[in-house]
C-alpha positions as CSV (number, residue, x, y, z in Angstrom):
1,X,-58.2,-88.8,-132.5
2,X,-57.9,-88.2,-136.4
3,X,-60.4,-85.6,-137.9
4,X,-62.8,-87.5,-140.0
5,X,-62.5,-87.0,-143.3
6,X,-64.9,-84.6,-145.4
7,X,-68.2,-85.3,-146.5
8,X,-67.9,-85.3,-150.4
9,X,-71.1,-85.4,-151.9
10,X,-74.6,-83.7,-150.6
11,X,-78.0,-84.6,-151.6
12,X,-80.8,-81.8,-150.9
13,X,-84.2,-82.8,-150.5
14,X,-86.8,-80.5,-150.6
15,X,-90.6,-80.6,-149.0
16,X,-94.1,-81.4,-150.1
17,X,-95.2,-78.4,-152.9
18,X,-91.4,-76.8,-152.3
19,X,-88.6,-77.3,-155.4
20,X,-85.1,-76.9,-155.8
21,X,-85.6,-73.0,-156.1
22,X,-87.2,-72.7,-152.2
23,X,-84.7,-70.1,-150.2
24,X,-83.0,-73.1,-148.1
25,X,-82.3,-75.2,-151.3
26,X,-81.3,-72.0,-152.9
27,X,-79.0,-71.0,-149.8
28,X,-77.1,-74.7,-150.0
29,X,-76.6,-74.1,-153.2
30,X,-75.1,-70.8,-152.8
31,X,-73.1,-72.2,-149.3
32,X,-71.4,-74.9,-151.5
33,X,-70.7,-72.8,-154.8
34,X,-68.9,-70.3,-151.9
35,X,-67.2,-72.9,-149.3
36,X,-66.8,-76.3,-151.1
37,X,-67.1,-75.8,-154.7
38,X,-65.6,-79.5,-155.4
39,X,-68.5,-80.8,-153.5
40,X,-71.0,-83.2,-155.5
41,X,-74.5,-81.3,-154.5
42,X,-77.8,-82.6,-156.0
43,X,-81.3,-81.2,-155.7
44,X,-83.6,-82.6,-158.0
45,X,-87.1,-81.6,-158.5
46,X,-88.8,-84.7,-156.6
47,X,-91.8,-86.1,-157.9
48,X,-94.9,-86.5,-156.7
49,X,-95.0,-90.1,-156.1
50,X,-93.4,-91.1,-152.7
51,X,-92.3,-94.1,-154.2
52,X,-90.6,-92.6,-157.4
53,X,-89.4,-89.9,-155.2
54,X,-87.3,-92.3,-153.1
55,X,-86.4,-94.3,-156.2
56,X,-85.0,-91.3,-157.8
57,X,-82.7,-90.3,-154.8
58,X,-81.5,-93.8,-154.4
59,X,-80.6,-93.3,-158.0
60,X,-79.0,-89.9,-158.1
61,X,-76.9,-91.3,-154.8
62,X,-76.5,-95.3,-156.5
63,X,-72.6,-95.0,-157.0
64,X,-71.3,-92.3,-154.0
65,X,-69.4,-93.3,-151.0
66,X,-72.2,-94.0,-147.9
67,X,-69.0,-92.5,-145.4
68,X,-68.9,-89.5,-147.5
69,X,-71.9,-88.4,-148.2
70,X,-74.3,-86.8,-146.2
71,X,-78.7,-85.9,-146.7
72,X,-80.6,-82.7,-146.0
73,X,-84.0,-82.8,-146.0
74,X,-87.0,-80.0,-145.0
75,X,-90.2,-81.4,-144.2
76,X,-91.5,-84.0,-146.2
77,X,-87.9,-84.4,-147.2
78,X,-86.9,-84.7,-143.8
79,X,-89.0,-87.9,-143.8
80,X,-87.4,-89.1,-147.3
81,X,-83.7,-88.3,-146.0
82,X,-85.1,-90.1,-142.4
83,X,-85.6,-93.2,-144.7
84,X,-82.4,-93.3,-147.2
85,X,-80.1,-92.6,-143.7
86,X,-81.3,-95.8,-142.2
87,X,-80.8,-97.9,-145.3
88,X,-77.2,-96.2,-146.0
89,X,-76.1,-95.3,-142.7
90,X,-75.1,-92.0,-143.8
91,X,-75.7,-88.9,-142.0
92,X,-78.7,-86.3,-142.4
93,X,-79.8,-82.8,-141.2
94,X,-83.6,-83.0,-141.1
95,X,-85.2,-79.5,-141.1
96,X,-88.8,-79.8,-139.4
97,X,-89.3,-82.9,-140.9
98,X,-92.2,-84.6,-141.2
99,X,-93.2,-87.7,-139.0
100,X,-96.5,-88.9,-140.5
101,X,-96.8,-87.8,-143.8
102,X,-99.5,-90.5,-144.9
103,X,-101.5,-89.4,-141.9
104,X,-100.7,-85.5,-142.3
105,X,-101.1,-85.4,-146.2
106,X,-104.2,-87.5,-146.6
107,X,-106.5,-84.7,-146.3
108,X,-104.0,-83.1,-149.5
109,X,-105.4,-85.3,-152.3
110,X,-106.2,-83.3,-155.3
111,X,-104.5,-80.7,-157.1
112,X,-101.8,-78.4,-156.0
113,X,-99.2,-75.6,-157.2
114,X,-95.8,-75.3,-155.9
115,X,-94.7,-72.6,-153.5
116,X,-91.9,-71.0,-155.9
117,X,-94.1,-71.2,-158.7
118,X,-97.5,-71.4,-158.6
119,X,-97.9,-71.8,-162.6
120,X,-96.7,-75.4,-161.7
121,X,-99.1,-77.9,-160.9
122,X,-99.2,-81.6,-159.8
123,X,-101.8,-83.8,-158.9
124,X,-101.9,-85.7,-155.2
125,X,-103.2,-89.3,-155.8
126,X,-105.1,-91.2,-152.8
127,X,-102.4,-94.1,-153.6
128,X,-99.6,-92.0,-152.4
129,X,-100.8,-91.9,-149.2
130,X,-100.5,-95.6,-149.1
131,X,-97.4,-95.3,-150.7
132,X,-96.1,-93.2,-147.6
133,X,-97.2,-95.3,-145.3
134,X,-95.5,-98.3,-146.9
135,X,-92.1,-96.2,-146.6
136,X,-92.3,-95.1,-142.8
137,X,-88.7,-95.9,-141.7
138,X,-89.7,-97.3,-137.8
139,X,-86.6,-97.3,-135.5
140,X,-83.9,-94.8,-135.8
141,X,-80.9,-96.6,-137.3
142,X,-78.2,-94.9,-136.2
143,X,-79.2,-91.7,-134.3
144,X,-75.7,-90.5,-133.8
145,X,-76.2,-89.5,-137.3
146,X,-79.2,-87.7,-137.5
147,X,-79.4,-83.7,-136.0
148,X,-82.9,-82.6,-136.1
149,X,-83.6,-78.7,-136.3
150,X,-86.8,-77.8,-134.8
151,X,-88.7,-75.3,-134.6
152,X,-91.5,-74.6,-131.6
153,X,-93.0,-71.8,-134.1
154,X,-93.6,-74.4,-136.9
155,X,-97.1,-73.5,-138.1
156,X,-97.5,-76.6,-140.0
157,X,-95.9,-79.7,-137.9
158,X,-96.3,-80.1,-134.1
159,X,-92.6,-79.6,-132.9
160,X,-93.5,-82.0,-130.1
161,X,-94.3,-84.9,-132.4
162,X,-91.0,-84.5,-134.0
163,X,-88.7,-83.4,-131.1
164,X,-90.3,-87.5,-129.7
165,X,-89.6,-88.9,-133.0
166,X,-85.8,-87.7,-133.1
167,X,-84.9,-87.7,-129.4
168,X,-82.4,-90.7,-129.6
169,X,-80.3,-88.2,-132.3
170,X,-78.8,-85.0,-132.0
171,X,-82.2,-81.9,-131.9
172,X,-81.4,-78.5,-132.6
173,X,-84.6,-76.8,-130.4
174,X,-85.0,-73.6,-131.7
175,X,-87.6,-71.5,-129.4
176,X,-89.6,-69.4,-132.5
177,X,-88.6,-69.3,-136.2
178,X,-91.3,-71.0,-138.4
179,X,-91.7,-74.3,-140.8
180,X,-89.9,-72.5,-143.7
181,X,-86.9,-71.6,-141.4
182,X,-86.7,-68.0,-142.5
183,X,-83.6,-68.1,-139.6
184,X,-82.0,-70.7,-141.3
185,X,-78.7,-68.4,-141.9
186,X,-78.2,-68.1,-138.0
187,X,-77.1,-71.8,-138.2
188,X,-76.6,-72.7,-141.3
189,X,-72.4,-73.2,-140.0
190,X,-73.7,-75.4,-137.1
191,X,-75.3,-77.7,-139.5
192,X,-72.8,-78.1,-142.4
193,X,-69.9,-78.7,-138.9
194,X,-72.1,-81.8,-138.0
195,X,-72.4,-82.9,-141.4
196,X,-68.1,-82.4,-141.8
197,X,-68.8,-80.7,-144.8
């Protein structure tokens, strides 16, 4: 059987109050600079808006090959790169990713700062919760492209939610570790071999 051919481009998508400067964005970036400088990587700053958030990835990805290109998202981006796999069939490493958001991150409405800088503010509106909701992807579409990292020490998402949610794909179990993934190093190789980067 023929190798498959390298994934070309990579799209990063990073959590709810995270960036493109969190440690595991920061560590793609630094794996692809070092092992596959010719790949096309993208992590934009996502906005708060679930629905402009969405429209902004389908535009940074609009004109890449779906068999070539591959997703990465950590938390609430693991529920954004959930939804652009099933409508582009292309596959995705979700790190402890979130299953409900609208249900999870209606209590969030208000005002927040971001994690890597906390000079940063954004505002939470009620309608994004609806706008959430409006995006939850249903079925897996192809599961055999999906790989799941999950963490039983996640202190913010219930691991057994998501390891129910992604059963029919590929779930990395991992026994401790955290949400953030402070491990993430220890598999880092594991997950850019599934993704034939």
């Amino acid at each position: 059987m023929s190798k498959p051919e390298n994934a070309t481009h990579l799209l990063y998508l990073h959590g709810f109050r995270s960036s493109p400067r969190s440690a595991k964005a920061q560590r793609m970036a630094r794996w692809v600079a070092e092992h596959r400088p010719d790949l096309v990587f993208a992590c934009p700053q996502l906005p708060p808006s679930p629905r402009a958030a969405i429209k902004l990835a389908r535009e940074l990805v609009a004109d890449w090959p779906r068999e070539r290109m591959a997703l990465i998202g950590s938390s609430l981006g693991g529920f954004y790169a959930t939804v652009l796999a099933k409508a582009l069939g292309c596959r995705a490493v979700l790190l402890n990713p979130a299953v409900d958001p609208a249900r999870d991150l209606a209590k969030y409405i208000g005002e927040h700062s971001c994690w890597q800088n906390p000079e940063e503010r954004f505002f939470f509106r009620p309608e994004f919760v609806d706008e959430l909701r409006a995006l939850q992807p249903g079925t897996l579409a192809y599961p055999e492209r999906l790989l799941a990292v999950i963490a039983k020490g996640d202190e913010v998402l219930d691991w057994r939610e998501m390891h129910a949610r992604y059963a029919p794909g590929q779930i990395k179990l991992l026994e401790g570790s955290d949400h953030g993934l402070s491990d993430f190093d220890d598999y880092l190789s594991e997950l850019t071999d599934f993704l034939q980067l």
